[in-house]
C-alpha positions in Angstrom: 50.0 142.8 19.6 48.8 139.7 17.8 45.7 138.4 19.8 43.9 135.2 19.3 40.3 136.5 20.8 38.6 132.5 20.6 40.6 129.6 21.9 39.6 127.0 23.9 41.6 124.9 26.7 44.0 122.9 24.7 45.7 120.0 27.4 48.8 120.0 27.8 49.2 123.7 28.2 52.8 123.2 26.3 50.7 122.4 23.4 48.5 125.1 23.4 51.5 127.7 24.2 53.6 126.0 21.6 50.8 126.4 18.6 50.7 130.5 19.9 54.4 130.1 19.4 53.8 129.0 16.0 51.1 130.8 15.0 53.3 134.2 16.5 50.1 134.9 18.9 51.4 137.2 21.9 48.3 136.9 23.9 45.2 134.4 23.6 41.6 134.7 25.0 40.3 131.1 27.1 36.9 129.5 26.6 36.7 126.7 28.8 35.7 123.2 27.4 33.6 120.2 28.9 35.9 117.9 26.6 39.5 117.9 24.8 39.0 116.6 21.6 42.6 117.5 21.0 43.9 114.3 23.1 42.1 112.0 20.8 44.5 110.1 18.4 41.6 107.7 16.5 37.8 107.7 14.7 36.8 106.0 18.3 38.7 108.4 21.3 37.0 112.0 19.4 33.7 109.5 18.7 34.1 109.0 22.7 34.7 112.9 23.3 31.7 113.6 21.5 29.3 111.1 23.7 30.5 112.8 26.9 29.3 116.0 25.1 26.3 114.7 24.0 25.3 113.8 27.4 26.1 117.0 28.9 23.9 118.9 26.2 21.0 116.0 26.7 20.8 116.2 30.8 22.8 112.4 31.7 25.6 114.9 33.2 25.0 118.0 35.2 25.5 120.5 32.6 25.7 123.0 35.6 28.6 120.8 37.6 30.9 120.4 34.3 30.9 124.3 33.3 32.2 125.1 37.1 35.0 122.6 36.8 35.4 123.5 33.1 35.6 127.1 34.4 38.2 125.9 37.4 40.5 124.5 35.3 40.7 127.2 32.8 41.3 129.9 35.5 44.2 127.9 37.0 46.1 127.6 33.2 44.8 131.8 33.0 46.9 131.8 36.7 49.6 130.0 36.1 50.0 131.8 32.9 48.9 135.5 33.1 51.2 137.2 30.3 49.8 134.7 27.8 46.0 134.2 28.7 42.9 136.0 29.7 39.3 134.4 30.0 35.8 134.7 29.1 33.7 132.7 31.2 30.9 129.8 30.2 27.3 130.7 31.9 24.4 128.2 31.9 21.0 129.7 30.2 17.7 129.0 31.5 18.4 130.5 34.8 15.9 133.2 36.3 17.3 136.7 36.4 18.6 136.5 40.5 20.5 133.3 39.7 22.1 134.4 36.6 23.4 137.3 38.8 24.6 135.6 41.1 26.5 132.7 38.5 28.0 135.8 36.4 29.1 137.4 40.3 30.6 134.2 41.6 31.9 132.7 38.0 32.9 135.7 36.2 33.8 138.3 37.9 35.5 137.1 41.1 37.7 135.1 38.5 38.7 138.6 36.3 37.0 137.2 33.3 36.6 139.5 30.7 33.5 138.4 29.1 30.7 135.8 28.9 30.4 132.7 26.4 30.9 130.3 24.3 27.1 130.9 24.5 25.5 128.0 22.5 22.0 127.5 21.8 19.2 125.3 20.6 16.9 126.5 17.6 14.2 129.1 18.7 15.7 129.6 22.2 17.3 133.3 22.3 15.3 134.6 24.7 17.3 132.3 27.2 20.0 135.0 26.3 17.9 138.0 27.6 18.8 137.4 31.7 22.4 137.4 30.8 22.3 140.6 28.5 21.2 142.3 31.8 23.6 140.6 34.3 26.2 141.7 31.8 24.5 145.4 31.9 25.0 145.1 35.8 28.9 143.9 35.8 29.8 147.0 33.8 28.6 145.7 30.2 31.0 142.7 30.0 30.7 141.5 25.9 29.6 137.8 24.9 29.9 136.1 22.4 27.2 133.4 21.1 27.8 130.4 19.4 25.8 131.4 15.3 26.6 128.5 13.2 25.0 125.5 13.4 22.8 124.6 14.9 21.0 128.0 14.9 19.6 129.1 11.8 19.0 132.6 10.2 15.9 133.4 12.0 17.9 132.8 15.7 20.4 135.2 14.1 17.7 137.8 13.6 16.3 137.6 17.2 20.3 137.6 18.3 20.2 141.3 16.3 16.7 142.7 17.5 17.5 141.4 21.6 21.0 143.1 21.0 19.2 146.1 20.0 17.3 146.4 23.6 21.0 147.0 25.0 23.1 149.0 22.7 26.1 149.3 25.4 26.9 145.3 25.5 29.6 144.3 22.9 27.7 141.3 20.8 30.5 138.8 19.2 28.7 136.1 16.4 31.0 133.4 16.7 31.9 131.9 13.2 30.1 135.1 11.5 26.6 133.5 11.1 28.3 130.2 9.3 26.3 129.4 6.2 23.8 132.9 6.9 27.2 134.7 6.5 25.7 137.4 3.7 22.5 137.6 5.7 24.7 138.6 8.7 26.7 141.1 7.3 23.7 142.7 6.4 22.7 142.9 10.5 25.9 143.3 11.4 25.8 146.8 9.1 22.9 148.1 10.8 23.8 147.3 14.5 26.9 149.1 15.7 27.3 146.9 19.0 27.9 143.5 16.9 31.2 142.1 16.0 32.4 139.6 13.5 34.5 136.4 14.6 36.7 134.9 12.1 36.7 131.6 13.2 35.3 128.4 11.0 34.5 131.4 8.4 33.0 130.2 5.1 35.6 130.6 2.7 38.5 132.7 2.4 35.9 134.8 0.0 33.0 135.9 2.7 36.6 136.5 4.9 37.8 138.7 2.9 34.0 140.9 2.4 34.0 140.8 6.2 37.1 142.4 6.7 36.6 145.1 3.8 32.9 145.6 5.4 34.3 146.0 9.0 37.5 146.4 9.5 37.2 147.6 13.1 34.4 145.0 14.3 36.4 142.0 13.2 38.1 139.7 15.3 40.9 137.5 14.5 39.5 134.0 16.3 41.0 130.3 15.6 38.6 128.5 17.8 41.5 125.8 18.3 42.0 122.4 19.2 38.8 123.4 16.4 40.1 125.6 13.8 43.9 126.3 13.5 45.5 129.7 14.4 48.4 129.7 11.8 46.0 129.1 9.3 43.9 131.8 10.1 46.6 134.1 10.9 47.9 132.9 7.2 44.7 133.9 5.6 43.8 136.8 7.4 47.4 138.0 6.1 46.7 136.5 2.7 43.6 138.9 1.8 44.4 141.7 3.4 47.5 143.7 2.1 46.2 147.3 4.4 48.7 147.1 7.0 46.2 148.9 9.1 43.5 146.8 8.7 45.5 143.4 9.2 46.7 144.7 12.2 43.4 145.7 13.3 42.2 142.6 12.9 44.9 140.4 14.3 44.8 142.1 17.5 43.8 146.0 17.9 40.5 145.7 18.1 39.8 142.9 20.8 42.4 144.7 22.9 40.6 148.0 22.5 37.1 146.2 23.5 38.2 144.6 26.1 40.9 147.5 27.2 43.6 145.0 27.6 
């Protein structure tokens, strides 16, 4: 099965079921979004798309109120459309242990989600993260996946590694694969068996390709669309890798097999 393990909500749902169709995804994982910069057609409408986000990230918009709706909107499409779509679910950091229990109770499990993020952070913050490692630890070790390229830097990374290390059950995705602190990243993700690689917004098709030959059972085939494009991935995934084994691997068997879909 070819799985696309980092999407986000793409509106219409047509659209977003039509690129799968393109890209010859069978199944796609759903991170919500608090905007669609998809539906923008000019400089202005995405400049507009950005704003709301900024104001969400600086306080002008509950950030709390927009990742429940973001969440409630992505659980209908996951609903209406349950062969195509399974979710991981956005959680807030900064909570105290008792409320992050509760949000991951209410939000992610009583929804079926499969795992927590996109879980994006400001520099020097990723002891925010530790209260969700151990909700996750409570709701039967549910992976996440954090948000490593800009604008975290390589010392965030390395406190992402050592804070993973405290719980060696819970799956650890990097999202984008450390962006420009890819090499530095492969070096943490060779010591730390829990960590996986996502594909999406990798460097170049180079540092893709040394991923792939470095772990070809922790890497996950991830478009991050309306972002990044899946047939394009799926393209170069396909390009640089002539193991059939691996490719498939990597297109598919190992998200299914972590998240035992």
């Amino acid at each position: 099965m070819i799985i696309d393990s980092h999407q986000h909500v793409i509106l219409p749902t047509e659209k977003q079921l039509h690129l799968m169709k393109e890209a010859g995804i069978e199944k796609t994982i759903l991170f919500s979004t608090s905007i669609h910069p998809e539906k923008a057609e000019d400089l202005d409408a995405f400049e507009k798309e950005m704003r709301t986000l900024k104001d969400i990230i600086s306080g002008k918009v509950s950030a709390l109120e927009t990742k429940i709706s973001s969440t409630e909107e992505m659980t209908k499409i996951i609903s209406e459309n349950p062969d195509k779509f399974i979710g991981f679910g956005s959680i807030p950091t900064g909570l105290s242990e008792d409320k992050t229990l509760e949000w991951v109770e209410k939000q992610i499990v009583q929804n079926n989600l499969y795992g927590m993020g996109e879980l994006t952070l400001a520099p020097g913050s990723v002891y925010l993260l530790e209260p969700i490692f151990k909700a996750s630890a409570e709701f039967g070790k549910l992976p996440l996946w954090i948000h490593t390229f800009s604008p975290l830097t390589l010392e965030d990374i390395k406190q992402i590694n050592e804070l993973s290390k405290k719980f060696l059950d819970i799956p650890v995705i990097l999202g984008h694969s450390g962006g420009i602190n890819w090499l530095e990243t492969i070096k943490l993700v060779q010591e730390n068996k829990n960590l996986y690689m996502d594909t999406s917004a990798a460097f170049s098709s180079l540092v893709l390709s040394l991923i792939i030959k470095t772990f070809p059972e922790r890497t996950l085939f991830s478009s991050d669309a309306p972002h990044g494009d899946p047939v394009v991935m799926r393209n170069m995934i396909e390009r640089i890798t002539s193991d059939k084994y691996v490719r498939q691997r990597v297109l598919g068997d190992n998200i299914a097999e972590l998240l035992e879909i």
